[in-house]
C-alpha positions in Angstrom: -37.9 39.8 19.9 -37.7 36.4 21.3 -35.1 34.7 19.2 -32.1 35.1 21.5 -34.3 32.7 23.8 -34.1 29.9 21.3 -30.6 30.0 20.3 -29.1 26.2 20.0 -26.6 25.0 22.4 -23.8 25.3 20.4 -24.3 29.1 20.3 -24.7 28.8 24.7 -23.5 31.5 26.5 -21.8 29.1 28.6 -18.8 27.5 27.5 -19.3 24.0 29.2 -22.6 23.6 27.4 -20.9 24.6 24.1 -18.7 21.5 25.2 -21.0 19.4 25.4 -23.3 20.3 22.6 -19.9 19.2 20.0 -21.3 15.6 19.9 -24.4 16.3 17.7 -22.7 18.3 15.0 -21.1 16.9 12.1 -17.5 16.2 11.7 -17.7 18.4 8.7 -20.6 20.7 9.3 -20.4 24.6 9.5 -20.8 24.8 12.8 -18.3 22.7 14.0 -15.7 25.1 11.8 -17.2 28.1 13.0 -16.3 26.8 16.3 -13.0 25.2 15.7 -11.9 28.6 14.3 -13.2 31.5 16.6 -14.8 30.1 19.7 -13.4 32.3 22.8 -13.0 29.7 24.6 -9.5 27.7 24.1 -10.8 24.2 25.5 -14.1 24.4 23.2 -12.0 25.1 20.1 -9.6 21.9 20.9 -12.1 19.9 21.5 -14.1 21.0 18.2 -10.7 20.5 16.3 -10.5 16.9 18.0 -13.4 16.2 16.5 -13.1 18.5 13.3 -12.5 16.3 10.1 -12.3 19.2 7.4 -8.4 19.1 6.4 -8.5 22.5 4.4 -9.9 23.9 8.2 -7.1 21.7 10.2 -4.1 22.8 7.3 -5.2 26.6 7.9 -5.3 26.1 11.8 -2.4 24.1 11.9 0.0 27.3 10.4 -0.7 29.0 13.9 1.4 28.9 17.2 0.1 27.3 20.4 -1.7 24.7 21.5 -4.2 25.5 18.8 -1.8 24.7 16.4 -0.6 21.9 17.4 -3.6 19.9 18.6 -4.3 20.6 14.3 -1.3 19.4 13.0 -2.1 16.3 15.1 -5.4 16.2 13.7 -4.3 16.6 10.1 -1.6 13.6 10.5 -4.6 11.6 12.3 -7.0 12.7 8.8 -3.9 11.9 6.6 -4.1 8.4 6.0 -7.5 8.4 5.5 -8.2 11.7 3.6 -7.3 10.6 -0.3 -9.2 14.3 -1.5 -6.6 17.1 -0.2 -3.4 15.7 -0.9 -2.5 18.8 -2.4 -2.6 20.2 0.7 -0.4 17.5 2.5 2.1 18.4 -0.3 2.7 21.9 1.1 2.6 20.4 4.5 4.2 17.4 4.3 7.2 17.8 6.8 4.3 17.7 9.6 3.5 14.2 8.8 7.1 12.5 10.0 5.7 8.9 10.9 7.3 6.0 9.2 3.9 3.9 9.0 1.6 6.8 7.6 4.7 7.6 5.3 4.7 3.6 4.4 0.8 4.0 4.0 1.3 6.9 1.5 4.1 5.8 -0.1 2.3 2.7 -1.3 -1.2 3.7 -1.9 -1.8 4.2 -5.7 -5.1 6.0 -4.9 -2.6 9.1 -3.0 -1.7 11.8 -5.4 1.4 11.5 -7.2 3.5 14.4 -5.6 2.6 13.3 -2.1 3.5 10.1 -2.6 7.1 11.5 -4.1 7.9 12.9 -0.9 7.0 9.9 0.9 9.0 7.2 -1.0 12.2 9.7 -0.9 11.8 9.1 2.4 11.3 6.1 2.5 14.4 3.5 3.5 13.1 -0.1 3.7 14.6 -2.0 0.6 11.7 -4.1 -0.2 9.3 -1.6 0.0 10.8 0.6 -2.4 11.2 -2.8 -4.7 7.5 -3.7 -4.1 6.4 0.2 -5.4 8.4 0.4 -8.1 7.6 -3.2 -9.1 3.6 -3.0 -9.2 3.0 0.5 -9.1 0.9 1.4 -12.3 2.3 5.0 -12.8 6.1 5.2 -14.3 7.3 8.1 -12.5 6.7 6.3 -9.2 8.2 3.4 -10.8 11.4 5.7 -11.2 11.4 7.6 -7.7 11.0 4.1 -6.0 13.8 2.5 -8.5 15.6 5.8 -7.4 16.1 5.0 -3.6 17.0 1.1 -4.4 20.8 0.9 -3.4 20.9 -3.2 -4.6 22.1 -3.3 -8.3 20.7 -7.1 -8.5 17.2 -5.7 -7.6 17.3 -2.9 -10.2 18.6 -5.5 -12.8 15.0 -7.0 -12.0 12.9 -4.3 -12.2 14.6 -3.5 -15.7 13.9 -6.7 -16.8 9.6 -6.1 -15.7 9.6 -2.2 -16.9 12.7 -1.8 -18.9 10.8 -1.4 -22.5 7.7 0.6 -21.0 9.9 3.1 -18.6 12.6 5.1 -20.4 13.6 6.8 -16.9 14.4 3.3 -15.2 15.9 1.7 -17.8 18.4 4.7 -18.4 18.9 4.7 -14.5 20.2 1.4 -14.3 22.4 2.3 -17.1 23.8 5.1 -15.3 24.1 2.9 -11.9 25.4 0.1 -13.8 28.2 2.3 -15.5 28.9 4.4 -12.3 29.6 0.6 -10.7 31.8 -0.3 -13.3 34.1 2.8 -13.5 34.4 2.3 -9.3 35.5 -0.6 -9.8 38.3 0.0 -12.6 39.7 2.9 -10.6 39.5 0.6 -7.4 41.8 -1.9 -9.4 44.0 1.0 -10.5 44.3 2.4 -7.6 45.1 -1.7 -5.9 47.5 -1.8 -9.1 49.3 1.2 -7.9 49.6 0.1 -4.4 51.1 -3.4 -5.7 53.5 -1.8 -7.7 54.9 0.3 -5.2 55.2 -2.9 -2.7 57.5 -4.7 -5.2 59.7 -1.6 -5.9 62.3 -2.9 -3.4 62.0 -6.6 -4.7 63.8 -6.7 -7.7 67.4 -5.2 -6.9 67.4 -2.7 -9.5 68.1 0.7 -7.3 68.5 3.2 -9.6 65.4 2.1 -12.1 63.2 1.4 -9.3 63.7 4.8 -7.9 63.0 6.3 -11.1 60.1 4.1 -11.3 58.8 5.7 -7.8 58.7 8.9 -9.2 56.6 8.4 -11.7 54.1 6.0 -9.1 54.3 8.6 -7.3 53.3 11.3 -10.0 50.3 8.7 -10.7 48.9 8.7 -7.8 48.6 12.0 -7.4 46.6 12.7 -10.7 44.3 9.9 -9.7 41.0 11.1 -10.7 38.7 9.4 -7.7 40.1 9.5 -4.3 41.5 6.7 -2.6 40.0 5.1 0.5 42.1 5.7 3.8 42.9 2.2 4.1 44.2 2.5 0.2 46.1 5.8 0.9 47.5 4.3 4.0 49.2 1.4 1.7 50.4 3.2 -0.7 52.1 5.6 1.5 53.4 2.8 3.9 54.7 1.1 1.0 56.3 4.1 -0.7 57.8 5.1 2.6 59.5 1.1 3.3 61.1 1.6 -0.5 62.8 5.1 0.5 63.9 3.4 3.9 65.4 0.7 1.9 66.8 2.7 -0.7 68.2 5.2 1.8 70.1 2.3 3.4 71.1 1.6 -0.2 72.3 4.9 -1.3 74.1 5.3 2.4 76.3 1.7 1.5 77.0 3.6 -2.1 78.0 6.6 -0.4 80.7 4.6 1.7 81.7 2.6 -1.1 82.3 5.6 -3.4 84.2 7.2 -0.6 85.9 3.7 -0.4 87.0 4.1 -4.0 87.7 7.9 -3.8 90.6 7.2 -0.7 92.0 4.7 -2.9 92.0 6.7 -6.0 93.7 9.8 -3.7 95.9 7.3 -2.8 97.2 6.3 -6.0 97.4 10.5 -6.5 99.4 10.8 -3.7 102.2 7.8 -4.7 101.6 9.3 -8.0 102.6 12.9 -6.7 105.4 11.7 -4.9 106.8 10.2 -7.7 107.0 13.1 -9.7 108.8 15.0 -7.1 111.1 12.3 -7.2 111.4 12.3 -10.7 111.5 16.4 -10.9 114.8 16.0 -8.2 116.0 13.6 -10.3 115.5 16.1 -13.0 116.7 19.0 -11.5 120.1 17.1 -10.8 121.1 16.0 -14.5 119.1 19.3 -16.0 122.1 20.7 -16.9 122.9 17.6 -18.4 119.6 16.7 -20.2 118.1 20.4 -20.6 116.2 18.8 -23.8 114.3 16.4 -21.3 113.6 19.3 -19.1 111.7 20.7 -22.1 109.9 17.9 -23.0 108.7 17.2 -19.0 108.0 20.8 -19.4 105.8 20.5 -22.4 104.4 17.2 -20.5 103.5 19.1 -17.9 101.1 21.8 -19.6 99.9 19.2 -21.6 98.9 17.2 -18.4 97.3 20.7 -17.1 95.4 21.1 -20.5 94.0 17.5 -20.1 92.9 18.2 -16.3 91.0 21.2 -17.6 89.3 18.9 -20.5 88.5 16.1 -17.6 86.7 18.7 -15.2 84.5 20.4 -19.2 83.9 16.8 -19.9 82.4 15.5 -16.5 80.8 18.9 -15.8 79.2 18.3 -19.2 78.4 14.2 -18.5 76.4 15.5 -15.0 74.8 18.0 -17.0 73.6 15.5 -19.4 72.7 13.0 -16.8 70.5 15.8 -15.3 68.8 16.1 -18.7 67.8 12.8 -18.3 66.6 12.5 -14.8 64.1 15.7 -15.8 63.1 13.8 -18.8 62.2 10.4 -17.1 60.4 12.8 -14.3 58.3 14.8 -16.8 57.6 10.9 -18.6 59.3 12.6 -21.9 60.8 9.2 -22.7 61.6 10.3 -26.2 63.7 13.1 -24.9 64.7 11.1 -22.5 66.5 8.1 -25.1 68.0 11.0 -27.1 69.8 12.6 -23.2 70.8 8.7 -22.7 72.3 8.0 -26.2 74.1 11.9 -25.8 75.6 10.3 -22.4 76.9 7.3 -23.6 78.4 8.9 -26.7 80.3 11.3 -24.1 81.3 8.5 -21.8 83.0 6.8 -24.4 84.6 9.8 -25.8 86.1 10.3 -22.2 88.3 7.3 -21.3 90.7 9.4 -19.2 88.3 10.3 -16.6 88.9 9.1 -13.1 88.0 5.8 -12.3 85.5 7.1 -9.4 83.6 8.8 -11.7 83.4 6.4 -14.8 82.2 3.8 -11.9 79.2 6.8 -11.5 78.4 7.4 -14.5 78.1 3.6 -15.3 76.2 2.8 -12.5 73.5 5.3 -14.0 73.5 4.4 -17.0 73.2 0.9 -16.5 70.5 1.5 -14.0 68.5 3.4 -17.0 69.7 1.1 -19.3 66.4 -1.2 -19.2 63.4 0.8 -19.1 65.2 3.1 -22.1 66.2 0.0 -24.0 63.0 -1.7 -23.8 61.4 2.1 -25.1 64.2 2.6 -27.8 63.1 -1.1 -29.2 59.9 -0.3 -29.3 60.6 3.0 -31.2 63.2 1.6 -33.2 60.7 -1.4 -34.5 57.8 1.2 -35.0 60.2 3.5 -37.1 61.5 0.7 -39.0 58.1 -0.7 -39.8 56.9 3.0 -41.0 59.7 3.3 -43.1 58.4 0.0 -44.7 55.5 1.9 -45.4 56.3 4.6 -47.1 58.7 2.5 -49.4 55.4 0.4 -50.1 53.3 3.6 -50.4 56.2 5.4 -53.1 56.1 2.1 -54.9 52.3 2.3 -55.9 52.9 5.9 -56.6 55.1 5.1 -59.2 53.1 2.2 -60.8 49.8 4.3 -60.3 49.2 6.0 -63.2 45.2 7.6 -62.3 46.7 9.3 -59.8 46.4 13.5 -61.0 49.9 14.8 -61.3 49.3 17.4 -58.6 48.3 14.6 -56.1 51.2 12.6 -56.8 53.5 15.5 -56.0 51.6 16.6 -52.8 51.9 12.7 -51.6 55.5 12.0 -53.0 56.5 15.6 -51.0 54.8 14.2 -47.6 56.2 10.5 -47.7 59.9 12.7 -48.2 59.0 14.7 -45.4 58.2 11.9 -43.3 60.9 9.8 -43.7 62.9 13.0 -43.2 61.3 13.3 -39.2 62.2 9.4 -38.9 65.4 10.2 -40.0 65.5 12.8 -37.1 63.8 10.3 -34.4 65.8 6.9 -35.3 68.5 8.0 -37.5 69.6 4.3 -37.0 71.2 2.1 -40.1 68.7 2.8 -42.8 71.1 3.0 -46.0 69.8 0.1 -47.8 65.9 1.4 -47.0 66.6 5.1 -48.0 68.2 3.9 -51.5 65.3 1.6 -51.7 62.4 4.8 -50.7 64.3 7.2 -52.7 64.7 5.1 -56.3 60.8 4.4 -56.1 59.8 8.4 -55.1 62.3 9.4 -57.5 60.5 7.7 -60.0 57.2 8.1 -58.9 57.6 11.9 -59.4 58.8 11.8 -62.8 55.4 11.9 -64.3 54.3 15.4 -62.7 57.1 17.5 -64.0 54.9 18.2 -67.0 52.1 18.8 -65.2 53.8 21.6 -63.4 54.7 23.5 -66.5 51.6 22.8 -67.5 50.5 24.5 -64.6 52.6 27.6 -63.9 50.5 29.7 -65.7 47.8 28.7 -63.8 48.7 29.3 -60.6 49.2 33.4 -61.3 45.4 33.3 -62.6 44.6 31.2 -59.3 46.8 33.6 -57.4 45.2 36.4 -58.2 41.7 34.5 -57.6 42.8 34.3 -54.1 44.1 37.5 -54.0 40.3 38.5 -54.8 38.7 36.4 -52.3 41.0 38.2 -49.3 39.8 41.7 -50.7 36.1 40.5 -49.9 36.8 38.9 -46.7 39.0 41.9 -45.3 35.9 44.2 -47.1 33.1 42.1 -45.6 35.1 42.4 -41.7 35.5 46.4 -42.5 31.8 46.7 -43.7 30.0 44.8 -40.8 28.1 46.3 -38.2 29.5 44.1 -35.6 26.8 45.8 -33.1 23.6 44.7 -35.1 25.2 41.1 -37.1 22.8 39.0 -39.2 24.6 36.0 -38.0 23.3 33.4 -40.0 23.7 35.6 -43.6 27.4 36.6 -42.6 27.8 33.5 -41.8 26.6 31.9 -45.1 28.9 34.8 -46.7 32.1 33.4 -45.0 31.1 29.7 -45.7 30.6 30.7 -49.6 34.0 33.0 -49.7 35.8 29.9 -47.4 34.5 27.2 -50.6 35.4 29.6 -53.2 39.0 29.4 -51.6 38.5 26.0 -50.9 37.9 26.0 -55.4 40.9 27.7 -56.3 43.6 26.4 -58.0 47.0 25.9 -56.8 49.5 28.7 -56.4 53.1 28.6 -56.0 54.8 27.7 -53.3 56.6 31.0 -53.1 53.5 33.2 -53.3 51.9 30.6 -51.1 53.0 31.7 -47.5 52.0 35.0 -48.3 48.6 35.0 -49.8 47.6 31.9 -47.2 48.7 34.2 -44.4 46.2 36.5 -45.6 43.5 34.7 -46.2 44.1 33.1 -42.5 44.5 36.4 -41.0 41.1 37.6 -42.8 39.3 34.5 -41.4 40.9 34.9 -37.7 39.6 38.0 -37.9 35.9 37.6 -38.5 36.4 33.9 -36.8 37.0 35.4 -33.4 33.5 37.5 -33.8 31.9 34.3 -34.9 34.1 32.6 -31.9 32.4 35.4 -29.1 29.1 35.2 -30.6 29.0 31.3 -30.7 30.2 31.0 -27.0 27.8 33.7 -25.9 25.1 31.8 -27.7 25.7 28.4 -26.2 26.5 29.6 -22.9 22.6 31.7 -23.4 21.7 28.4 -24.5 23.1 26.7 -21.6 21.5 28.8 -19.0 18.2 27.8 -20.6 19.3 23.9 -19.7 20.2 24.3 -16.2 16.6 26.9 -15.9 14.8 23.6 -17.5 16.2 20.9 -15.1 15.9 23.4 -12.2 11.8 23.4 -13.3 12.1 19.7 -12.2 11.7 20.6 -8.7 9.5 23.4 -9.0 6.5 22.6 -6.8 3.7 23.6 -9.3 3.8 21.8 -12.3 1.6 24.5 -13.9 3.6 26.8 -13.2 6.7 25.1 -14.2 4.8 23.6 -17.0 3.9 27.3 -18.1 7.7 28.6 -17.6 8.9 26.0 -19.6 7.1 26.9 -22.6 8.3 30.0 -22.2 11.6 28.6 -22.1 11.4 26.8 -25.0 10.7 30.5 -27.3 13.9 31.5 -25.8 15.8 28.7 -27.7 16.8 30.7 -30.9 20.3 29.5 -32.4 22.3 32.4 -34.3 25.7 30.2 -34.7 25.6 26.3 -34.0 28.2 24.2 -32.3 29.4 21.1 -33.9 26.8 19.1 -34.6 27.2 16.3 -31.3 27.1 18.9 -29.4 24.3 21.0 -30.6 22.3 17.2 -30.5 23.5 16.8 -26.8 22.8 20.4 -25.6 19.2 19.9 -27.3 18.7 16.8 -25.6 19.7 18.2 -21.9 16.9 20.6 -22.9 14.0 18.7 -24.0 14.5 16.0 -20.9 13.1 18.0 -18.7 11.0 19.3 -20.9 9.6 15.8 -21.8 9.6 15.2 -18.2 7.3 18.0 -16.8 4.6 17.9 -19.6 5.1 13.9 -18.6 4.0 14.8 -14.9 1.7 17.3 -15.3 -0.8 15.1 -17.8 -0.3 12.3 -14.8 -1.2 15.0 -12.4 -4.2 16.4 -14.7 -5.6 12.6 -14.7 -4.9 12.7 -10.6 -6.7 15.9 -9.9 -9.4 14.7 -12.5 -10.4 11.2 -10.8 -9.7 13.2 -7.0 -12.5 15.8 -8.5 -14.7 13.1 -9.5 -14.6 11.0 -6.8 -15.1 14.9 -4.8 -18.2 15.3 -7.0 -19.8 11.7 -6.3 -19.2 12.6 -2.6 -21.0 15.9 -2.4 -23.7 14.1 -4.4 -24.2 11.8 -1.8 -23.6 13.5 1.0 -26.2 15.8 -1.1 -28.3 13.2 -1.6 -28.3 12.6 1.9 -28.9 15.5 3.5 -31.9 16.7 1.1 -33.4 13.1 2.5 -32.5 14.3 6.4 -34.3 17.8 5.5 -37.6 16.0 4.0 -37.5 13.3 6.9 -37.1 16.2 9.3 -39.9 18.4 7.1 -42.1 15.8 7.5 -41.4 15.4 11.3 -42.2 18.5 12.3 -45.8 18.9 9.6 -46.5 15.8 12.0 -45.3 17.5 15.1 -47.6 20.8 14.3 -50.6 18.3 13.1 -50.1 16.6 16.7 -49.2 20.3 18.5 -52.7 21.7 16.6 -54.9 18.6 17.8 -53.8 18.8 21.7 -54.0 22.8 20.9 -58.0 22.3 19.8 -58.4 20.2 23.2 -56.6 23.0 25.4 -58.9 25.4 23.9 -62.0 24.3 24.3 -61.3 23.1 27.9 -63.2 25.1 30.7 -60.7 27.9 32.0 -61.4 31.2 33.8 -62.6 34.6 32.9 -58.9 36.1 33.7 -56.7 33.0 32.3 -58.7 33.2 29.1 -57.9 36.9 29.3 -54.1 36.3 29.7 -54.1 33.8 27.2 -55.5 35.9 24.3 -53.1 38.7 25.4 -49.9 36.2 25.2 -51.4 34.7 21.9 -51.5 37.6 20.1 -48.0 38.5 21.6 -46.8 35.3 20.1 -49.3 36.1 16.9 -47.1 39.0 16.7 -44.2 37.9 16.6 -44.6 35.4 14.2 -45.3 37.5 11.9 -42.8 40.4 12.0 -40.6 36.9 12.1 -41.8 35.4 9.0 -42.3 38.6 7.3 -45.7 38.4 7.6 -49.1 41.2 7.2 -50.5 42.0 10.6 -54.3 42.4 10.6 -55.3 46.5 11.0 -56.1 46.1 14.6 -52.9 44.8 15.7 -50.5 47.5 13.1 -50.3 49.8 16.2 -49.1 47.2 18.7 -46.6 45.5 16.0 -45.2 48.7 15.5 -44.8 50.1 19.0 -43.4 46.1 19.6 -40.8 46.9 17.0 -39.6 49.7 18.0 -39.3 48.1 21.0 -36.8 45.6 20.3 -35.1 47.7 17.1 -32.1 46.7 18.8 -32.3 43.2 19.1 -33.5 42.9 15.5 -30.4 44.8 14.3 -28.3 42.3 16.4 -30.1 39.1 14.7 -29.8 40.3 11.6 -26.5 40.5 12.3 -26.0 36.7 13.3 -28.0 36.0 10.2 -29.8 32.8 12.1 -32.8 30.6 10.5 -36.7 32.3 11.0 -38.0 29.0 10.5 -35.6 27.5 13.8 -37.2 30.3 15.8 -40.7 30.2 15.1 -41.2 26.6 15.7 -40.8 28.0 19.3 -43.1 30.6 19.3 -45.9 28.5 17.6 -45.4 25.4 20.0 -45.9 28.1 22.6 -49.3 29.3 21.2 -50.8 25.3 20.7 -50.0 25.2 24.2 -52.0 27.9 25.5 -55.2 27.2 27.2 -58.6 28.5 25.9 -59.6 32.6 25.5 -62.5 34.6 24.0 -64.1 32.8 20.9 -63.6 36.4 18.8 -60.1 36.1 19.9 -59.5 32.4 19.2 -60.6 32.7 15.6 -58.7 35.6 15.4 -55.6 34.1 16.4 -56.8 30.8 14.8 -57.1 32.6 11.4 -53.0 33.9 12.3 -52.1 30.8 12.8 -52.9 29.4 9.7 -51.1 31.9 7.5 -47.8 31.4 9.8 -48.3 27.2 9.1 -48.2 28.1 5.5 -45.7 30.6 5.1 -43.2 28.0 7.5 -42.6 25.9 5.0 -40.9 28.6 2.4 -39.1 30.1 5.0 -37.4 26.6 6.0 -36.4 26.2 2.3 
């Protein structure tokens, strides 16, 4: 058939034609897809993208490689300021669209989707912009995002202040920055603190205390739970290093001046030894004469020996002591550290006969430690002294206090014994006149329950063998448990009912007590380190459930995550619970997220909803629009063909040759013909034979067109302008054809529709 003659441009063999032809087809039109997608020719399809305006085309195009690719990714970043109906593509494509003013543009437009515009303010680095989003920006989570990227605490502090009340998110997230800035600052001071204190080691003269005091600095600044700036660590270690210079220099004039002292003292040993040689010759000479001194120098002698061993026990035993200490003041055990100094002191003084270069050590030390462990002793002394008040107070209303049960005043009157008996051991200071005082009043006090416990010993067998009962059922409970299949909650409310009943019982001797407790803790260890396991396995399960939740946050398809998270949420069973903060704290780490996504994705339902409807009332119009075009152009070409079958009338009837009117009835009924195989048309008898030899003919080129699938109604318009152009032919033939004609006019119309 005909149709390949009548193809339109855009379907041209030729390529440049093609080209050309792209400025009469819609930005959006088939067509221009078609073209944009498969044309073979590479400069047609970048041009056809050029012009191309359908993003989901240009997002499809733009995944490929080549110049193809990315003369569409241009396009789409072109489209994207614009195009307020795909953002949900731009989402998955968003690191293609890099520039700061379209990223400014999205970032501020409330009409964008919500998700887009997330990526755009995080990045997003201008100050005011991000204050002027999350300041007049109608949704809350953009509110937060914005707030999110603000770095100026002054500018938070305002937006608080607008949306505190209304956004939950912003106002906790000034909380958090607010608290983060606070807690900088405090370990900034501490860590300025530390550094000033270490400057003014050297100042005060004090040697021996300010070294001790270095250690611990030292030992402070190394558990220092933020780390230090450079400039801070440079300080510190600058000003640690100028005190160890200085008290290098210090220790180097001890060490001469204890040598000083130690030639002195060996010395005085020397004139010392050479006047016992003198007095042994003397000896030796009148031995014979005084052999009763000899004896005594003799006995003199071994006692001086015996005394020289003594001096080396007692200072090996003073610089074992004064070891104690140092370890004790290192470790910051300052109460260990009194009791080493007190031990040293006590030996000093109990060792007079030392030599003089060590007693001049030893009380160097001692007074170097003297005022940090004088100041500590006071401090302890005061505190023990104003406990001991206490408890003399505290035995005194015991004794006047006559509601008190019996058994109660015993327990109480036993514990205020026991701890003045550990003050005794920490301050065992002068506390006569107290002690008298404590014990007359707890003496007294404990009068009334004497009865009581005769009363009671009885008792305490029945109560005893209570106990003894509620072990039997623990240990059975432990033994008769299937610890692979546990009912956690009954076994637990087992235990808790056992554990009261214990809780119940009466007292029980204080002999039989050990025992039977012993048991009754073993029993409970036993089936509390199953309940221990399961509770940790449990709450880390639990916890994995958390950290799943928050990870949703930045899954990228709030249905989906929306979907998983209530999925999540029938995972959440409890078969032990924590303590009861905790438990409320892990629930709330749960729900947040929770909370949060079902937040977003009713925002993001209300998005897609007005992006449909505003997608709807486009279609309509454009709709709208192009059902007006097809009438307008309907009604064109009924005027066309009216116009075509007047000038057709004229052609006919004008005078024309025997042979011309000949060849015009044999191309009319060509074009008859094909009209009506093309519209689907009945041929009249006479002509069946020709339509089917004509057929058979082109069976080719009709299995091609159907094959492109084109329009009939595009091609006939052709062929029927062709027959009102003819000239005139036979009259049989012209009403013939004429009589054709009409039924092709009215069958056009259908096939346009």
């Amino acid at each position: 058939m005909l149709g390949k003659f009548f193809k339109p441009k855009w379907q041209h063999n030729d390529a440049n034609v093609r080209l050309k032809s792209l400025s009469s087809l819609a930005s959006d039109s088939v067509e221009l897809i078609r073209i944009a997608q498969s044309d073979p020719d590479s400069n047609v399809r970048m041009e056809a993208i050029t012009r191309l305006s359908h993003l989901p085309t240009l997002v499809q195009l733009g995944h490929t490689s080549g110049s193809i690719g990315e003369r569409s990714r241009q396009r789409v970043i072109g489209l994207a300021a614009s195009d307020h109906h795909h953002d949900h593509l731009l989402t998955d494509v968003f690191h293609w669209l890099q520039n700061p003013a379209l990223l400014r543009s999205i970032a501020r437009d409330s009409l964008r989707g919500i998700k887009l515009r997330h990526q755009a303010i995080a990045k997003l680095d201008d100050q005011e912009l991000l204050f002027s989003i999350a300041s007049n920006d109608t949704f809350k989570e953009i509110q937060y995002v914005a707030a999110k990227q603000i770095t100026d605490l002054e500018k938070l502090k305002t937006l608080e202040k607008a949306h505190g009340k209304s956004n939950k998110r912003l106002r906790q997230l000034l909380k958090e920055r607010l608290e983060t800035e606070q807690r900088i600052q405090q370990q900034q001071a501490a860590i300025n603190d530390l550094c000033a204190e270490t400057e003014n080691l050297a100042n005060t003269g004090a040697w021996e205390q300010d070294k001790t005091r270095a250690k611990v600095l030292e030992q402070r600044w190394q558990k220092l739970a933020t780390q230090p700036s450079p400039e801070q660590q440079a300080r510190f270690q600058q000003a640690l290093e100028h005190f160890r210079q200085q008290l290098s220099g210090w220790e180097t004039e001890q060490a001469q001046r204890t040598q000083q002292l130690a030639a002195q003292a060996e010395a005085q040993a020397r004139l010392q030894s050479e006047a016992t040689q003198q007095a042994e010759q003397a000896a030796q000479a009148a031995r014979e004469r005084l052999e009763h001194e000899q004896q005594a120098q003799a006995e003199a002698r071994q006692r001086q020996q015996q005394q020289k061993v003594q001096q080396e026990e007692k200072l090996q035993k003073l610089h074992d002591t004064l070891k104690t200490l140092e370890a004790h003041l290192d470790a910051e055990q300052y109460s260990e550290a009194i009791d080493a100094h007190k031990a040293l002191t006590a030996d000093l003084k109990d060792a007079p006969e030392l030599p003089g270069k060590d007693l001049a050590f030893f009380q160097r030390r001692l007074h170097a430690f003297a005022p940090m462990l004088r100041e500590l002793q006071d401090w302890r002394r005061w505190g023990t002294d104003q406990v001991r008040k206490q408890l003399i107070e505290t035995a005194e209303h015991l004794r006047t206090d006559d509601e008190i049960a019996p058994q109660e005043r015993a327990k109480k009157i036993h514990s205020l014994r026991e701890e003045w008996r550990k003050l005794s051991q920490m301050e065992p200071g002068q506390q006569r006149a107290l002690w008298q005082a404590f014990d007359a009043n707890a003496t007294a006090a404990y009068e009334p329950s004497k009865q009581y416990f005769v009363e009671q010993a009885q008792q305490r067998e029945t109560h005893l063998q209570q106990r003894h009962d509620i072990c039997d059922k623990l240990e059975a409970l432990h033994s008769a448990t299937d610890w692979g299949n546990v009912d956690w909650r009954s076994l637990q409310a087992d235990v808790n009912q056992l554990r009261k009943q214990w809780k119940d019982a009466g007292t029980v001797s204080h002999k039989d007590w050990k025992n039977i407790n012993e048991r009754f803790n073993a029993a409970m260890d036993s089936l509390e380190a199953h309940f221990k396991a399961e509770r940790s396995r449990n709450w880390q399960e639990r916890t994995q459930l958390v950290e799943q939740a928050q990870a949703l946050l930045e899954h990228p398809n709030t249905a989906q995550a929306v979907e998983q998270a209530k999925a999540l949420q029938t995972q959440w069973l409890i078969t032990l619970t924590s303590r009861p903060s905790d438990e409320q704290r892990l629930w709330k780490q749960f729900r947040e997220p929770m909370d949060t996504l079902f937040a977003r994705a009713r925002d993001e339902r209300q998005q897609q909803q007005q992006e449909r409807n505003a997608q709807l009332a486009e279609e309509a119009r454009q709709a709208a629009e192009q059902h007006q075009r097809e009438l307008e152009r309907q009604q064109q070409k009924v005027v066309e063909l009216e116009a075509l079958a007047a000038q057709s009338l004229e052609h006919k009837q004008a005078e024309t040759s025997a042979d011309a009117q000949i060849a015009n009835r044999t191309a009319g009924e060509l074009l008859c013909l094909q009209l009506e195989i093309l519209l689907g048309l009945e041929t009249p008898p006479d002509f069946q034979q020709a339509r089917l030899k004509y057929q058979v003919a082109q069976l080719s080129e009709t299995m091609r067109s159907r094959k492109d699938a084109y329009e009939p109604s595009s091609h006939a318009l052709p062929l029927l302008k062709q027959w009102y152009a003819l000239g005139g032919m036979p009259a049989a033939a012209l009403a013939s054809q004429t009589a054709r004609i009409e039924k092709v006019k009215e069958a056009l119309p259908q096939a346009q529709q």
